[in-house]
MMTF fields as JSON, N, C-alpha, C and O atoms, coordinates in Angstrom:
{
  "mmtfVersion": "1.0.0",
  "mmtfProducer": "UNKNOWN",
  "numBonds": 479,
  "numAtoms": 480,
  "numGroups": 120,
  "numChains": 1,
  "numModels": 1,
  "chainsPerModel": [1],
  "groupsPerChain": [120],
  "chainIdList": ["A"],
  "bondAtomList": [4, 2, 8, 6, 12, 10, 16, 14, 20, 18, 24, 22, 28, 26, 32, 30, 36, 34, 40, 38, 44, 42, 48, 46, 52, 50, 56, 54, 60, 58, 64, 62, 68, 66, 72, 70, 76, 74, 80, 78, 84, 82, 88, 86, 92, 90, 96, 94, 100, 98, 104, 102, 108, 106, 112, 110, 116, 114, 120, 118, 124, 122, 128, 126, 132, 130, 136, 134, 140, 138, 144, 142, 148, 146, 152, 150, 156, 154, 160, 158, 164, 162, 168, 166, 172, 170, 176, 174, 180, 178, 184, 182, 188, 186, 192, 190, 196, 194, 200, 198, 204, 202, 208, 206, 212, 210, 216, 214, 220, 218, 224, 222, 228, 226, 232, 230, 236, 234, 240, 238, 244, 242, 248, 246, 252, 250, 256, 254, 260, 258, 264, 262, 268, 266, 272, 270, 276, 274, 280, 278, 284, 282, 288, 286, 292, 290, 296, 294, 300, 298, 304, 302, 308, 306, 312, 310, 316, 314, 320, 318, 324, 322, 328, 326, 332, 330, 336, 334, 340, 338, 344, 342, 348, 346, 352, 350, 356, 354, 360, 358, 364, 362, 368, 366, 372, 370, 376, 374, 380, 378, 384, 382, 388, 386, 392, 390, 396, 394, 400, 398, 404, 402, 408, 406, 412, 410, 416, 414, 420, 418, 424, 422, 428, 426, 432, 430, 436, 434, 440, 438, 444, 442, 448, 446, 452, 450, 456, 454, 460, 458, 464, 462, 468, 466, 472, 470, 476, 474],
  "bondOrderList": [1, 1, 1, 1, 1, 1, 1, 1, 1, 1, 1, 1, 1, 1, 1, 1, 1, 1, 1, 1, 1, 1, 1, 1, 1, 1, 1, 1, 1, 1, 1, 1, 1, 1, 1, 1, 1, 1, 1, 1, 1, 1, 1, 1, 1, 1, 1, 1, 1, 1, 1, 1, 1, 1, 1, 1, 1, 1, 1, 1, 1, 1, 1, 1, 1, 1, 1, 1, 1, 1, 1, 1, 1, 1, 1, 1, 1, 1, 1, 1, 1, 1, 1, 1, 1, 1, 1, 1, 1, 1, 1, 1, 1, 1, 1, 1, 1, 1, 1, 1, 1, 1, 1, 1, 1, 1, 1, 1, 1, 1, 1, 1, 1, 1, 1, 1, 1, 1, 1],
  "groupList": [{"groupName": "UNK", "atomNameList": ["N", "CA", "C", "O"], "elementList": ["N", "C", "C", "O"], "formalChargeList": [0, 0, 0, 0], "bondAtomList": [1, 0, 2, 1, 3, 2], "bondOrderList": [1, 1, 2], "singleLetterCode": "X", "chemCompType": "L-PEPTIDE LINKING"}],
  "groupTypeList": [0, 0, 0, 0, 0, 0, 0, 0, 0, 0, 0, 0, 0, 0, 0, 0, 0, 0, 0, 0, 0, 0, 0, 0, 0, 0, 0, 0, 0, 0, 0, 0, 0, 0, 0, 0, 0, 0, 0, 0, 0, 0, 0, 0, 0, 0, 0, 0, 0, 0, 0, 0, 0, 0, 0, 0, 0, 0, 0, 0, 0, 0, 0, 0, 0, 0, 0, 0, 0, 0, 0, 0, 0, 0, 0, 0, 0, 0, 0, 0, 0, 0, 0, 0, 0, 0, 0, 0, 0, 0, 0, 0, 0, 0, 0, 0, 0, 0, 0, 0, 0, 0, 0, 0, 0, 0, 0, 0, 0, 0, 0, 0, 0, 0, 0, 0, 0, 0, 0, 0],
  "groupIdList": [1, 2, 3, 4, 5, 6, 7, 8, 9, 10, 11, 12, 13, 14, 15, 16, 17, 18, 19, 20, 21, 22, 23, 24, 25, 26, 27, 28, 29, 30, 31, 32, 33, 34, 35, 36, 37, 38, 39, 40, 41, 42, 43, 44, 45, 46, 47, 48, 49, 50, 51, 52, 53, 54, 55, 56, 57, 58, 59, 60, 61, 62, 63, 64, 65, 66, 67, 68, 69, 70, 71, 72, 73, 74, 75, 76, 77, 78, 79, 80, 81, 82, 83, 84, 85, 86, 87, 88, 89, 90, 91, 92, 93, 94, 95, 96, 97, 98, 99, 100, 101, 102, 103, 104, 105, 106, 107, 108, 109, 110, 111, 112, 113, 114, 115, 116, 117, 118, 119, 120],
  "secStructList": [7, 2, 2, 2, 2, 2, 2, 2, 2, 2, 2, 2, 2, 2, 2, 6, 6, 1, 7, 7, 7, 7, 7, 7, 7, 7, 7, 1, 1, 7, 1, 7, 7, 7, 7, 7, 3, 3, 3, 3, 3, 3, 7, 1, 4, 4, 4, 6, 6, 6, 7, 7, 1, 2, 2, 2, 2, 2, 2, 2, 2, 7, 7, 1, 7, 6, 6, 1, 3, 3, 3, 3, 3, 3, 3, 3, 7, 7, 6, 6, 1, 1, 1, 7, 7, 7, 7, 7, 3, 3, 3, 3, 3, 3, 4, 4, 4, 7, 2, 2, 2, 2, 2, 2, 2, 2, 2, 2, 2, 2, 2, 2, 2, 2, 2, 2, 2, 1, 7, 7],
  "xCoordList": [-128.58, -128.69, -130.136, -130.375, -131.399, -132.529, -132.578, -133.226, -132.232, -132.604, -131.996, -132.651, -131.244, -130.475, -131.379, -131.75, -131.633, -132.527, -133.634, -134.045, -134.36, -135.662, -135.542, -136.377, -134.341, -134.212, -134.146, -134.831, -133.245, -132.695, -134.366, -134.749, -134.907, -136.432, -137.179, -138.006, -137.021, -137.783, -137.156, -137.777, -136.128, -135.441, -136.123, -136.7, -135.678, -136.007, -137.817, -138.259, -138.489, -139.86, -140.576, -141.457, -139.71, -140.335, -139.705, -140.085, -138.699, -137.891, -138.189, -137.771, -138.842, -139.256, -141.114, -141.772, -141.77, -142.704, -143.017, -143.801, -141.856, -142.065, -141.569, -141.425, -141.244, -140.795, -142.155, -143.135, -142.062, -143.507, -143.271, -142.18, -143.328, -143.369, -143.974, -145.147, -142.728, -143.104, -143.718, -143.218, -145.191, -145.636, -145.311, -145.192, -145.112, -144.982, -145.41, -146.244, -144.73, -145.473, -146.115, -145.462, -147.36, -148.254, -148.221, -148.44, -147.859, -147.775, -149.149, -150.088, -149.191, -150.559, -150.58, -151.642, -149.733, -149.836, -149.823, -149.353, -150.233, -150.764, -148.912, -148.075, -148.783, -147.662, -147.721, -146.804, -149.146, -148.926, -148.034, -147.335, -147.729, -147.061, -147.632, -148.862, -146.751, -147.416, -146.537, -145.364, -147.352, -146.966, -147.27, -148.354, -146.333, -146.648, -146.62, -147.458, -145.94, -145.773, -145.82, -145.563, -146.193, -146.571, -145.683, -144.887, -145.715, -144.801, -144.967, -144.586, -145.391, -145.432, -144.717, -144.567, -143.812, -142.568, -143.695, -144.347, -143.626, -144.403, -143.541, -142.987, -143.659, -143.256, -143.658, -143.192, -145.321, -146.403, -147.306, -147.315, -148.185, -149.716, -150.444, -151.504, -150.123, -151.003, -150.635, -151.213, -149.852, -149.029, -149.986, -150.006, -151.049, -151.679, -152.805, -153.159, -153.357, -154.576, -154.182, -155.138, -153.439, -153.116, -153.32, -153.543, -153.245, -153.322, -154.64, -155.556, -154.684, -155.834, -155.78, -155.018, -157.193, -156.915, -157.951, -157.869, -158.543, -158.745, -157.692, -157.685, -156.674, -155.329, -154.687, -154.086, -154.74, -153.955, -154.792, -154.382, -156.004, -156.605, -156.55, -156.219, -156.896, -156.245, -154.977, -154.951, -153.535, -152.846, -152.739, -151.866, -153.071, -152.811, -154.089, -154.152, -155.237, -156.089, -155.568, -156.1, -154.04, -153.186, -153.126, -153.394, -152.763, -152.357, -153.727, -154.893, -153.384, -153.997, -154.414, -155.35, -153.609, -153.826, -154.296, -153.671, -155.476, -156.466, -155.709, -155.753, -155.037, -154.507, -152.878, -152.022, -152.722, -150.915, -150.915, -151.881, -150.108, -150.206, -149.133, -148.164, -149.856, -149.47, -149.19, -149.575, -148.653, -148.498, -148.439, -148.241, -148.627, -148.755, -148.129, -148.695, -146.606, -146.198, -146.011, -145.597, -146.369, -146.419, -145.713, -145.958, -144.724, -143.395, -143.497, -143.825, -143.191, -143.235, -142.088, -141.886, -141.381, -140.07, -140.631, -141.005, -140.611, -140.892, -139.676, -139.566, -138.726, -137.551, -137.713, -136.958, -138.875, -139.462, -140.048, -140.431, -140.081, -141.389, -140.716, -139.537, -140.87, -140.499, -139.491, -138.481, -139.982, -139.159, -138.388, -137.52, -138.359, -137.808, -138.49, -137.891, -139.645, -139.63, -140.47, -141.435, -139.646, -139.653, -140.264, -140.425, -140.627, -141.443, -141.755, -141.223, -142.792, -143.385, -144.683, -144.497, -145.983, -147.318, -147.126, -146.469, -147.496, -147.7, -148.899, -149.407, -149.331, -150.605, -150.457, -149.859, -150.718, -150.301, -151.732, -152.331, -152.196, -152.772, -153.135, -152.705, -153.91, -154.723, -154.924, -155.479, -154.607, -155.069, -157.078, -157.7, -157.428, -158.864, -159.464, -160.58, -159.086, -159.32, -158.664, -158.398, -158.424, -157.979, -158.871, -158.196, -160.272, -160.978, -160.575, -160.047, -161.033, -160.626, -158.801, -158.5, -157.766, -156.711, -156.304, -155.569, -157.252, -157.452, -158.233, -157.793, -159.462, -159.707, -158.992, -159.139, -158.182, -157.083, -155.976, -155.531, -155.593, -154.804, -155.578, -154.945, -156.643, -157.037, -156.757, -155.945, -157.598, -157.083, -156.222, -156.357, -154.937, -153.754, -153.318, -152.467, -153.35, -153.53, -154.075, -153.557, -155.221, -155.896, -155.143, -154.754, -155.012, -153.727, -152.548, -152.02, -151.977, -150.834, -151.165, -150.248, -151.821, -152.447, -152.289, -151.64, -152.989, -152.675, -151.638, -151.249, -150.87, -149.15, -148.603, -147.432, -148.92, -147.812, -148.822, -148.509, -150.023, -150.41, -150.205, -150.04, -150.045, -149.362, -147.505, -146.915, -147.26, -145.587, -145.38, -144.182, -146.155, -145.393, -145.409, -144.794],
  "yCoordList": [3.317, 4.709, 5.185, 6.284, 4.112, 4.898, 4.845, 5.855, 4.157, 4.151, 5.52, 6.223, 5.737, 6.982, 8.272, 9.143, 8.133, 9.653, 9.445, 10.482, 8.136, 7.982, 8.528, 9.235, 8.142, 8.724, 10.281, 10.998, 10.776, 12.418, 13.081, 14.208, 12.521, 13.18, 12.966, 13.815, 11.851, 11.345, 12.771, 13.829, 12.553, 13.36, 15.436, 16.059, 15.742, 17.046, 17.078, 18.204, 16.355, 16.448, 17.098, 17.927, 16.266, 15.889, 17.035, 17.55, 17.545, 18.393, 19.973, 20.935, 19.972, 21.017, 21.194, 22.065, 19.939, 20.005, 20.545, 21.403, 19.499, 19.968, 21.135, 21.325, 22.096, 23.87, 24.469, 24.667, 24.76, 26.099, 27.011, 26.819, 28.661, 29.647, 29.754, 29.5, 30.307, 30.665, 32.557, 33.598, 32.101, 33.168, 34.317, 34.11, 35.42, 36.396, 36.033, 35.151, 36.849, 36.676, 37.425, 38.36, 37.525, 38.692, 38.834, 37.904, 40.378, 40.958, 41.102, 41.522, 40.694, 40.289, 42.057, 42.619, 42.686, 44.022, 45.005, 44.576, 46.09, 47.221, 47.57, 47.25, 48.184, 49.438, 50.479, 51.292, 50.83, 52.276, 52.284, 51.283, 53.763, 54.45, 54.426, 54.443, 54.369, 54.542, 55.812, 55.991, 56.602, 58.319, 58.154, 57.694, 58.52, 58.52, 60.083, 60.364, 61.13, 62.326, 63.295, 62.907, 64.674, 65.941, 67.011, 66.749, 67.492, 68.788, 70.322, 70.511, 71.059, 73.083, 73.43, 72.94, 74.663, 75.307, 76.959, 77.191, 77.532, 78.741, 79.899, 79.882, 81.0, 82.309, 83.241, 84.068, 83.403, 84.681, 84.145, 82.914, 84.737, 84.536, 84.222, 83.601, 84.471, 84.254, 82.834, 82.442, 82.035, 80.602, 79.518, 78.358, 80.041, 79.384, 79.087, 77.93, 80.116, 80.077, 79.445, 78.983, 79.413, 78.599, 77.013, 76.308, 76.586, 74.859, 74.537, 74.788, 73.849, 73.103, 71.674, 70.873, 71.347, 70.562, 69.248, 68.041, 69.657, 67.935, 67.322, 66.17, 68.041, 67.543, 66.849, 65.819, 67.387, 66.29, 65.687, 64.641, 65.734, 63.866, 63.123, 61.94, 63.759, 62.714, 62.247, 61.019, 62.999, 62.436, 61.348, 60.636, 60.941, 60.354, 59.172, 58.27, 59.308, 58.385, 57.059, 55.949, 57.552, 56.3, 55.184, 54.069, 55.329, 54.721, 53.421, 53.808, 51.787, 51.115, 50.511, 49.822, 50.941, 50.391, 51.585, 52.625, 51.236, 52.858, 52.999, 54.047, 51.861, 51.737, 52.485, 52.41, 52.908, 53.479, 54.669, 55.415, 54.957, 56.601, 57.147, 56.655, 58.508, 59.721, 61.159, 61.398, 61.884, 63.247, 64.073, 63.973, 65.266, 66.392, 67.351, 67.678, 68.139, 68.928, 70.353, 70.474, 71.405, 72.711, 74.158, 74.952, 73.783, 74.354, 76.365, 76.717, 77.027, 78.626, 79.104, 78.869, 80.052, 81.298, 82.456, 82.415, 83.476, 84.691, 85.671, 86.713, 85.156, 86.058, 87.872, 88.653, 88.127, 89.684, 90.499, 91.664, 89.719, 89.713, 90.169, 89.888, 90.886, 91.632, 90.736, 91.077, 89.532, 88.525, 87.602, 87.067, 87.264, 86.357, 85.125, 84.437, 84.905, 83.362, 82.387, 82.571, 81.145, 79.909, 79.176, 79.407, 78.039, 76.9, 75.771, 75.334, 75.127, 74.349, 73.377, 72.901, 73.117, 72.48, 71.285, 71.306, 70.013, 68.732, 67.903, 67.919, 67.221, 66.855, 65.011, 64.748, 64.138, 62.912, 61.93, 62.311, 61.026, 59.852, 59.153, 59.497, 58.208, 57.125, 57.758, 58.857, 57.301, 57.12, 57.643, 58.553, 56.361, 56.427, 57.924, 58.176, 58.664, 59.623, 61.004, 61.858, 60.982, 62.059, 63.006, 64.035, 63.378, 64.224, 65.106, 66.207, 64.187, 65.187, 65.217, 65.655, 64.942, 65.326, 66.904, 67.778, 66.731, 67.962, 68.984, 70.105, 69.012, 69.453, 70.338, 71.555, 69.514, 69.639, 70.723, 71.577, 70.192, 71.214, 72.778, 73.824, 72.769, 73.776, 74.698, 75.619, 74.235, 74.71, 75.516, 76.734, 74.66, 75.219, 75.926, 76.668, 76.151, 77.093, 78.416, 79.524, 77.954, 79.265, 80.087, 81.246, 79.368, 80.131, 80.492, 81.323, 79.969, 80.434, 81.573, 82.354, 81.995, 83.23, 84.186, 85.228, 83.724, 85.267, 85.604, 86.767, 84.37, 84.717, 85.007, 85.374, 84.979, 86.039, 87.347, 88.188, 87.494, 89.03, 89.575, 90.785, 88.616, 89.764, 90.494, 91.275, 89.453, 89.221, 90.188, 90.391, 90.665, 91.726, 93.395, 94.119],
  "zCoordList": [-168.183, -168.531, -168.377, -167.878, -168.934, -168.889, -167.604, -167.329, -166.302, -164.879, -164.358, -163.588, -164.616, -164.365, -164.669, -163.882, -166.085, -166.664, -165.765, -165.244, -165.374, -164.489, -163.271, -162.705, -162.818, -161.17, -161.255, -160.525, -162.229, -161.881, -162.713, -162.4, -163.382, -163.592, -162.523, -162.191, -161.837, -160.457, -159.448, -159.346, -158.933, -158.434, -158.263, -157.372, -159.465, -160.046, -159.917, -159.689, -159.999, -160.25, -158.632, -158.403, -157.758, -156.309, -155.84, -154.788, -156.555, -155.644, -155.946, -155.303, -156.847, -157.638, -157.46, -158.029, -156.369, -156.044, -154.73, -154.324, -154.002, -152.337, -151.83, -150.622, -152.86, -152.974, -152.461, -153.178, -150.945, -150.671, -150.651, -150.116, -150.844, -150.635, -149.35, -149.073, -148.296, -147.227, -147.401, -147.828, -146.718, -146.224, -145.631, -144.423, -145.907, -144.55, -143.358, -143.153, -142.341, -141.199, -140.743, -140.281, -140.597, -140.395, -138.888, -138.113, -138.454, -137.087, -136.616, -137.293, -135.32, -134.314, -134.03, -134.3, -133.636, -132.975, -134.218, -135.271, -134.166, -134.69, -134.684, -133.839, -135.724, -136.362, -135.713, -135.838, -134.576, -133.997, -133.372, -133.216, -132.668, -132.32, -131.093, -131.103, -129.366, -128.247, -128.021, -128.349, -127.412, -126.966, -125.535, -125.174, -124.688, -123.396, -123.105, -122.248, -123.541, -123.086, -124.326, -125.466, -123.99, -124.578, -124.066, -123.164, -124.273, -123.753, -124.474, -125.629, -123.904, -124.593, -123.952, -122.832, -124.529, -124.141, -124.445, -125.464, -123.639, -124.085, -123.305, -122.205, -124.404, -123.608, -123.397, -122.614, -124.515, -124.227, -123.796, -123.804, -123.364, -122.855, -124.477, -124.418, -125.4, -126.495, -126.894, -127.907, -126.352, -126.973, -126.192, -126.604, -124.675, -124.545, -125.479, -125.71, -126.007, -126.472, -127.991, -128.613, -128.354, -129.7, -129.542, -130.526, -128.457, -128.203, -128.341, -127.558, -129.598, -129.727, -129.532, -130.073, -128.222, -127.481, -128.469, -128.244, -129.165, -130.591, -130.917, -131.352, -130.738, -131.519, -130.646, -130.951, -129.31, -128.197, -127.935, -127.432, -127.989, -127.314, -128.469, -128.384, -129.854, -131.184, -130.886, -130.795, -130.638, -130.288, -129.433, -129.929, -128.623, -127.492, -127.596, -126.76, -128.886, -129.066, -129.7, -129.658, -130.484, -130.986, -130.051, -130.499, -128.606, -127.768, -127.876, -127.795, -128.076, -128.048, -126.364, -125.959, -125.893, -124.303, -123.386, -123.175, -122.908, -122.297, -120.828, -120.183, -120.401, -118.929, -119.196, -118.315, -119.989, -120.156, -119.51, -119.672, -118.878, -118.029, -119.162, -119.74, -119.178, -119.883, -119.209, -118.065, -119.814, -119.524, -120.214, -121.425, -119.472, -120.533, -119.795, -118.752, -120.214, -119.522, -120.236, -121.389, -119.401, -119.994, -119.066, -118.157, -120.047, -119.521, -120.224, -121.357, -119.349, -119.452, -118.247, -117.056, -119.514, -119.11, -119.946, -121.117, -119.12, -118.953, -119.063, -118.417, -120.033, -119.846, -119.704, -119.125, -120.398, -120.463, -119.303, -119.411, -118.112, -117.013, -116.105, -116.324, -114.937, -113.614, -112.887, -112.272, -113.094, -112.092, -112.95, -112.26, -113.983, -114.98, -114.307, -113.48, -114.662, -113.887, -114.791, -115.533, -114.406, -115.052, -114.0, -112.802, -114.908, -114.691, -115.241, -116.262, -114.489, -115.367, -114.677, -113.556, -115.4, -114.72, -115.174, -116.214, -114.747, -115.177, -114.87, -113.749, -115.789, -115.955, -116.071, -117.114, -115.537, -115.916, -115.587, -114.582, -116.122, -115.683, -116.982, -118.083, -116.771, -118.139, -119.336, -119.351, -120.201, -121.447, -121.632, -122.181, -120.762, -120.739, -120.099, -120.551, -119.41, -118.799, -118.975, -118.129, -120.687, -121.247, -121.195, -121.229, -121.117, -120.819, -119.536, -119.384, -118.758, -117.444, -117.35, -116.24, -118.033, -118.293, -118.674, -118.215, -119.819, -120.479, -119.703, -119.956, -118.656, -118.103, -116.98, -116.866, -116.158, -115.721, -115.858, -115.091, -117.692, -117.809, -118.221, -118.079, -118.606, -119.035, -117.712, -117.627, -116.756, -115.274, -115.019, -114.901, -114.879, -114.426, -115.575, -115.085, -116.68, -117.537, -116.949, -116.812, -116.666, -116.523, -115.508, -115.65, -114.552, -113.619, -113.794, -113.055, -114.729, -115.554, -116.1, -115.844, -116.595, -117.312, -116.347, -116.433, -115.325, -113.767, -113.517, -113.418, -113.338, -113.002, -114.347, -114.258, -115.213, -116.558, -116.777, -117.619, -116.008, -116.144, -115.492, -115.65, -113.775, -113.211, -112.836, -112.09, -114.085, -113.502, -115.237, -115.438, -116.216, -117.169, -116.964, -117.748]
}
């Protein structure tokens, strides 16, 4: 009998020792968010000038990989306008070269502006 109580205390002791708490597993990669594309739907000339462009290169600063191609598309209908006309400009390349992205679009913006002043 005492060999018995010795073993199942033997038993319980070792078994109640070699118990590890497994660790989490901690993720190598970031929780962000990758954004490849943007998009404005606009229908006045005043919907350009509302885009503030800190906010889309913040956006798109999430992106951990500078080599990811992106876009930015900026879509306009003129349902009010002489001709009803629709469209749309697109802007795409690197991550790293969101400056002149933005440059870019400011651009063809700006020409967008001619064609809805001269098409109301």
């Amino acid at each position: 009998m005492k060999l018995q109580v010795l073993l199942i205390a033997f038993l319980v002791s070792t078994i109640g020792v070699s118990q590890v708490k497994k660790q989490p597993k901690q993720s190598s990669q970031s929780n962000g968010v990758k954004i490849s594309s943007l998009a404005f739907s606009i229908e006045t000339k005043e919907d350009y000038k509302t885009i503030n462009w800190k906010d889309v290169k913040e956006i798109f600063s999430h992106n951990t990989n500078k080599e990811e191609e992106i876009e930015m598309t900026f879509k306009y209908a003129l349902p009010n306008s002489k001709s009803n006309i629709k469209g749309e400009i697109k802007v795409h390349g690197n991550v790293k070269d969101i400056d002149v992205l933005i440059s870019k679009a400011k651009k063809g913006l700006k020409g967008l502006i001619k064609i809805v002043d001269n098409n109301q």
